[in-house]
N, C-alpha and C positions, 0 to 999 in steps of 0.2 A: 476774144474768146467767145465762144456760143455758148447761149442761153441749153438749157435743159432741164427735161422731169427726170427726180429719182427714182428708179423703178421699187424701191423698196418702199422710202416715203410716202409717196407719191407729190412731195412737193419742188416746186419749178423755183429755178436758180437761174440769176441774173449769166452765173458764169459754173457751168455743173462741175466745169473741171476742180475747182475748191471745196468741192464737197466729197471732201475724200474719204471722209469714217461719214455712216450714217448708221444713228441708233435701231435700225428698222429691221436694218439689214440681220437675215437669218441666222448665223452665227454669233455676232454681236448679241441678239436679243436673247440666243439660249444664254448666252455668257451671263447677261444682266438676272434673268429669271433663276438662275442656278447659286449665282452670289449676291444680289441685296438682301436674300433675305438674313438676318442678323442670328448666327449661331447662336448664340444664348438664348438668343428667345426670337424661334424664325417665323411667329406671325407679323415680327416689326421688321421695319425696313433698316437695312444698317445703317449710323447714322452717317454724314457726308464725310466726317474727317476720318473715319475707318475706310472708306471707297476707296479714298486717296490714295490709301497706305496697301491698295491689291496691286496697284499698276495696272488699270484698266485699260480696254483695249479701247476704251473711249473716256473724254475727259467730261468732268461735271456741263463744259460749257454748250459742246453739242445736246447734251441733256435738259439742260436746260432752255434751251431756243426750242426742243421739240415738244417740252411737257410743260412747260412754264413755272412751278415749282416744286422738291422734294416731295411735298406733299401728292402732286398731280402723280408725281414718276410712281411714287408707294402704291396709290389707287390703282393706279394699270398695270402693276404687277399684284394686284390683290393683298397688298400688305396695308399693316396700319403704323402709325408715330407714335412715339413712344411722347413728342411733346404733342400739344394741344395747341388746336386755335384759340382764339377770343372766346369765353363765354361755351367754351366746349367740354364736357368733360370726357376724361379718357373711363373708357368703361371697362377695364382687363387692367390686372395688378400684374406689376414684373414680377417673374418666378420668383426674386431674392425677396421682395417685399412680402409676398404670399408665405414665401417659409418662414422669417420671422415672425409676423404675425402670429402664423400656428406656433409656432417655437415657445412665443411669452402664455400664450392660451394655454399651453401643455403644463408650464414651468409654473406657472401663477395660479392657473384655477383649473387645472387637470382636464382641459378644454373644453368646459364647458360654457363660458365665455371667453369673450376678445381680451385683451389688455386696455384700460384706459388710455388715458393721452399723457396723464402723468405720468404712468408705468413702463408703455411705450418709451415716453423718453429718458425715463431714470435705466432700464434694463433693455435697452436695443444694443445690438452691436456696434460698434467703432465702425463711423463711416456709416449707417446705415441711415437713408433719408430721414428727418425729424417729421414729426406730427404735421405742424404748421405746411409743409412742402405735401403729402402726403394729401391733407384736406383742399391745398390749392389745388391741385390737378385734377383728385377725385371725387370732392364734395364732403360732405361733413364727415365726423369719426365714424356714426353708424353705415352711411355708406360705403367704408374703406373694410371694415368689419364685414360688411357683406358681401363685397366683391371679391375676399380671404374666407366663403364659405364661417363666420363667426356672428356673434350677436354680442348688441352692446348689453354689460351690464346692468343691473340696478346699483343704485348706491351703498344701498345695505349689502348688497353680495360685494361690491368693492371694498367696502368698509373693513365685515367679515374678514375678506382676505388679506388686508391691509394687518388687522388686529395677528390673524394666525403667523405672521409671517415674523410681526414683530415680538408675540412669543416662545416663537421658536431658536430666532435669533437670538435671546435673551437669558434660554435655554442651554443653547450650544456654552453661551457665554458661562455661566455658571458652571457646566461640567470641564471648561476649560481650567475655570480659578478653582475647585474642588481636585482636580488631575494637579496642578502647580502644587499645592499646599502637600500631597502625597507624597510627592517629591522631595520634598522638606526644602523649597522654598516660601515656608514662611517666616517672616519676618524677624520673630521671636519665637526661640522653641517652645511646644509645648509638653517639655517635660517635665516645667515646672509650672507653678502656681501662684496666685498672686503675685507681689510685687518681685520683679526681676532682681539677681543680687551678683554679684559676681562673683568668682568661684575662692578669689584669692583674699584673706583678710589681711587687715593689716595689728602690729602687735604695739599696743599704745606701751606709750612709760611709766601709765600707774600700774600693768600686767594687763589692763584688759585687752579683748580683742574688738577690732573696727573692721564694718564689714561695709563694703559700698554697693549701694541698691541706687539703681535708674528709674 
């Protein structure tokens, strides 16, 4: 079979006849430009096992012989990854992590600061990345806080908030055992006084009477 150049490529093949999809090519490339980029959040590139799952009109491996990795294919479509190189940080929070953030800032200091790192992970949502994942990708907590438009706390303002939260809870708590007792679930009625007696006496053999107190 003869050798040839791709016209779309422009790269030369031992045998042209085998190069039957090429990424280059006009069609194929609106395809790629229209679908990597990741509907949840379309400045990242989607990742490779969502690719899989469109039925591309070209498969990961031509892609990769022409761009050499995800990360090269992302660049030439002007996207960015969602993971990191070596020693890279990622500089843009995924939308979910950004709302949370604001979400505990709202709920815990009426966002005027971030959430801690304790707080983070005592009050984040089920499933939602921990601290420690968070600081690896984007660098320390005040970093993660600033890239979430937030600022880190002082101690004392955590504290402060720490303090209000636990007497408020503390609060609820006692209007709840004050609402039970209303109810007349307390223990022992208070209709009486001093020592409890029970209602029924009994009639001894000299005539007196015997009354039983708990």
């Amino acid at each position: 079979m003869a050798s040839g150049t791709c016209p779309h490529c422009r790269r030369t093949f031992a045998r042209i006849d085998l190069h039957t999809v090429c990424v280059k090519e006009p069609a194929i490339h609106a395809w790629l430009a229209q679908n990597l980029p990741d509907p949840d959040a379309p400045r990242y590139i989607l990742p490779a096992y969502k690719f899989d799952l469109l039925n591309p009109p070209v498969s990961r491996g031509p892609l990769d012989d022409c761009y050499g990795t995800w990360r090269n294919l992302a660049a030439a479509f002007g996207l960015l990854m969602r993971t990191r190189a070596r020693g890279e940080r990622v500089m843009e929070l995924d939308p979910d992590v950004a709302a949370e953030l604001r979400r505990l800032a709202d709920e815990l200091h009426d966002g005027a600061i971030g959430p801690s790192t304790s707080e983070y992970d005592m009050y984040r949502s089920p499933g939602a990345i921990m601290t420690h994942g968070l600081q690896h990708r984007h660098g320390s907590w005040a970093d993660v806080l600033a890239l979430a438009g937030l600022r880190v706390g002082t101690m004392s303002e955590y504290q402060r908030a720490s303090f209000a939260r636990r007497k408020a809870h503390q609060a609820n708590q006692n209007e709840r055992l004050c609402a039970s007792l209303e109810r007349g679930d307390e223990p022992i009625s208070r209709e009486y006084s001093g020592i409890p007696v029970f209602p029924n006496p009994r009639q001894l053999p000299s005539g007196g009477i015997a009354w039983t107190v708990r």
